[in-house]
Residue frames as qw, qx, qy, qz and C-alpha x, y, z in Angstrom:
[[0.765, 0.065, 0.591, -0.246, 18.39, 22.66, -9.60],
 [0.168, -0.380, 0.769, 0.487, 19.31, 20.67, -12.52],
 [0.596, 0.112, -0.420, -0.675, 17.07, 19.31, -15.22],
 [0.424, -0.011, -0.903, 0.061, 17.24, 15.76, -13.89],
 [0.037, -0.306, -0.682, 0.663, 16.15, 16.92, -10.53],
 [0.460, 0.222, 0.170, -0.843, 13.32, 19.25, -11.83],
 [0.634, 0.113, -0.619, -0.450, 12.14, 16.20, -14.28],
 [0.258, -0.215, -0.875, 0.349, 12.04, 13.93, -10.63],
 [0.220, 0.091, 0.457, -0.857, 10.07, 16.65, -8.73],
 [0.623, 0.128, -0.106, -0.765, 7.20, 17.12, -11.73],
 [0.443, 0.354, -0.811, -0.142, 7.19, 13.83, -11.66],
 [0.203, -0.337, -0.847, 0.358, 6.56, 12.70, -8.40],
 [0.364, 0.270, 0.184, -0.872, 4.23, 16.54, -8.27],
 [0.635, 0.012, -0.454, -0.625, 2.20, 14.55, -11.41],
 [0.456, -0.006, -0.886, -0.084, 1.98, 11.73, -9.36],
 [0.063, 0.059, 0.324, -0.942, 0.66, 13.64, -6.41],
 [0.442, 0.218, 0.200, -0.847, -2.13, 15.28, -7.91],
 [0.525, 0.086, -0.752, -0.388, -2.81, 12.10, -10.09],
 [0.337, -0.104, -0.909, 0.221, -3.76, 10.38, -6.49],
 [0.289, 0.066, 0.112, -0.948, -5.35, 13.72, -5.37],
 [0.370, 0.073, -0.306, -0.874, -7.52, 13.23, -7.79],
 [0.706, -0.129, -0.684, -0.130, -8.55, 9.62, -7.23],
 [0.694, -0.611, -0.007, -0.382, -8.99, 10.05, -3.74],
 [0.868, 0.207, -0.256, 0.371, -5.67, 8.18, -3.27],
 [0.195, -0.833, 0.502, -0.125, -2.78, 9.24, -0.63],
 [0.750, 0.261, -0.563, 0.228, 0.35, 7.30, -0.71],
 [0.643, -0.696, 0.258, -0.190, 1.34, 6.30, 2.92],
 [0.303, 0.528, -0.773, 0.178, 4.83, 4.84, 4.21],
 [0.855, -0.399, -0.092, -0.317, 3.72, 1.94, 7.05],
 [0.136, 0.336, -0.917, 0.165, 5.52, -0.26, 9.27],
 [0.905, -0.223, -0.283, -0.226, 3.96, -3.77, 10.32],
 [0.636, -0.397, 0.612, -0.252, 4.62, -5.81, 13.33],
 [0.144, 0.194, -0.929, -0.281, 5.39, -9.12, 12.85],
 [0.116, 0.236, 0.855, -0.446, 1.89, -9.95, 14.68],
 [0.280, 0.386, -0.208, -0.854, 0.96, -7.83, 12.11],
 [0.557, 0.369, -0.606, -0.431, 1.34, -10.11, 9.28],
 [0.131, -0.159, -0.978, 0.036, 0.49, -13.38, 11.29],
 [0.390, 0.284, 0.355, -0.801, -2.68, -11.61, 11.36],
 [0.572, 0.437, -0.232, -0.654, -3.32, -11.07, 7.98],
 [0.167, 0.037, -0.985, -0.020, -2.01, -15.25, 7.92],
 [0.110, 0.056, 0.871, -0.475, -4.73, -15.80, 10.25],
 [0.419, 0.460, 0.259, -0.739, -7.45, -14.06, 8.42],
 [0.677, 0.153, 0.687, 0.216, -6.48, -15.81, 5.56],
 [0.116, 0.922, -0.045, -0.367, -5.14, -12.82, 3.68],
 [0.017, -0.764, 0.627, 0.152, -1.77, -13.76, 3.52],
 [0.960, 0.024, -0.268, 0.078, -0.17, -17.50, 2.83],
 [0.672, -0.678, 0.272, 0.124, 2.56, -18.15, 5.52],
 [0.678, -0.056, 0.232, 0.695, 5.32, -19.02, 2.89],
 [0.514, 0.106, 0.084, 0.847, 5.09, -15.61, 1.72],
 [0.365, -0.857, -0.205, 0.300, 4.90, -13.49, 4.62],
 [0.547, -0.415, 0.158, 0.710, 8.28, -12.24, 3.19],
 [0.428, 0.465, 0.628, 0.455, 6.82, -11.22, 0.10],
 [0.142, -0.237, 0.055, 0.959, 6.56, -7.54, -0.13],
 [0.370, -0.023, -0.621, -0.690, 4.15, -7.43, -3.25],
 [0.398, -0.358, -0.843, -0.046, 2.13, -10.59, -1.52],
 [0.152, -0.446, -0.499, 0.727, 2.11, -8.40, 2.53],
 [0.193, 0.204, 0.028, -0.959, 0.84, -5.38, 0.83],
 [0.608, -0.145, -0.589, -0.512, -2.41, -7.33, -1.31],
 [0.508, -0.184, -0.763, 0.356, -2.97, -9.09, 1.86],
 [0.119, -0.161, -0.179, 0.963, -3.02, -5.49, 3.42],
 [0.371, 0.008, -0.185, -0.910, -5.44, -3.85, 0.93],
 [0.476, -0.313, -0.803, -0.175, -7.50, -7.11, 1.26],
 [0.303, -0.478, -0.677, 0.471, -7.89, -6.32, 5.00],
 [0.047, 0.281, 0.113, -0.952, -8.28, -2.63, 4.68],
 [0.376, -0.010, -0.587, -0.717, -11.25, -3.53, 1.96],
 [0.485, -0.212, -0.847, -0.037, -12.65, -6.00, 3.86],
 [0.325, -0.608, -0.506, 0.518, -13.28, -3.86, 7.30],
 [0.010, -0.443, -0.163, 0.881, -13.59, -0.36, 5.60],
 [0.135, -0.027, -0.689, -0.711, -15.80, -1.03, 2.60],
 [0.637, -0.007, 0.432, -0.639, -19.43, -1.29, 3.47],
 [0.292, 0.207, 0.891, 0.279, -21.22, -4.62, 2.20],
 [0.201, 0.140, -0.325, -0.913, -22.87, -4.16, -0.53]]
């Protein structure tokens, strides 16, 4: 293994146990499109930017916060 490659691994290994630690797991996802005219509908998302990467995920954590957070 080369230095480059062992300076990726610990890398992504510190990032790891950095989420560990916070209670954090990194997940890959796919959405429907019925998905994201959800998160439109719920008023999560803004329909021009549904395409938005950055915008879909916040939109996401908004919903995942919003139905797995108790109220306080």
């Amino acid at each position: 293994m080369t230095n480059n490659a062992r300076s990726h691994a610990a890398a992504r290994m510190r990032l790891h146990r950095e989420r560990r630690r916070r209670g954090l797991r990194c997940l890959m996802i796919e959405l429907r499109e019925t998905d994201v005219d959800a998160l439109i509908r719920g008023g999560l998302l803004e329909h021009e930017t549904r395409n938005d990467r950055n915008a879909v995920l916040n939109a996401l954590y908004g919903h995942l916060n919003r139905t797995l957070r108790p109220a306080s």
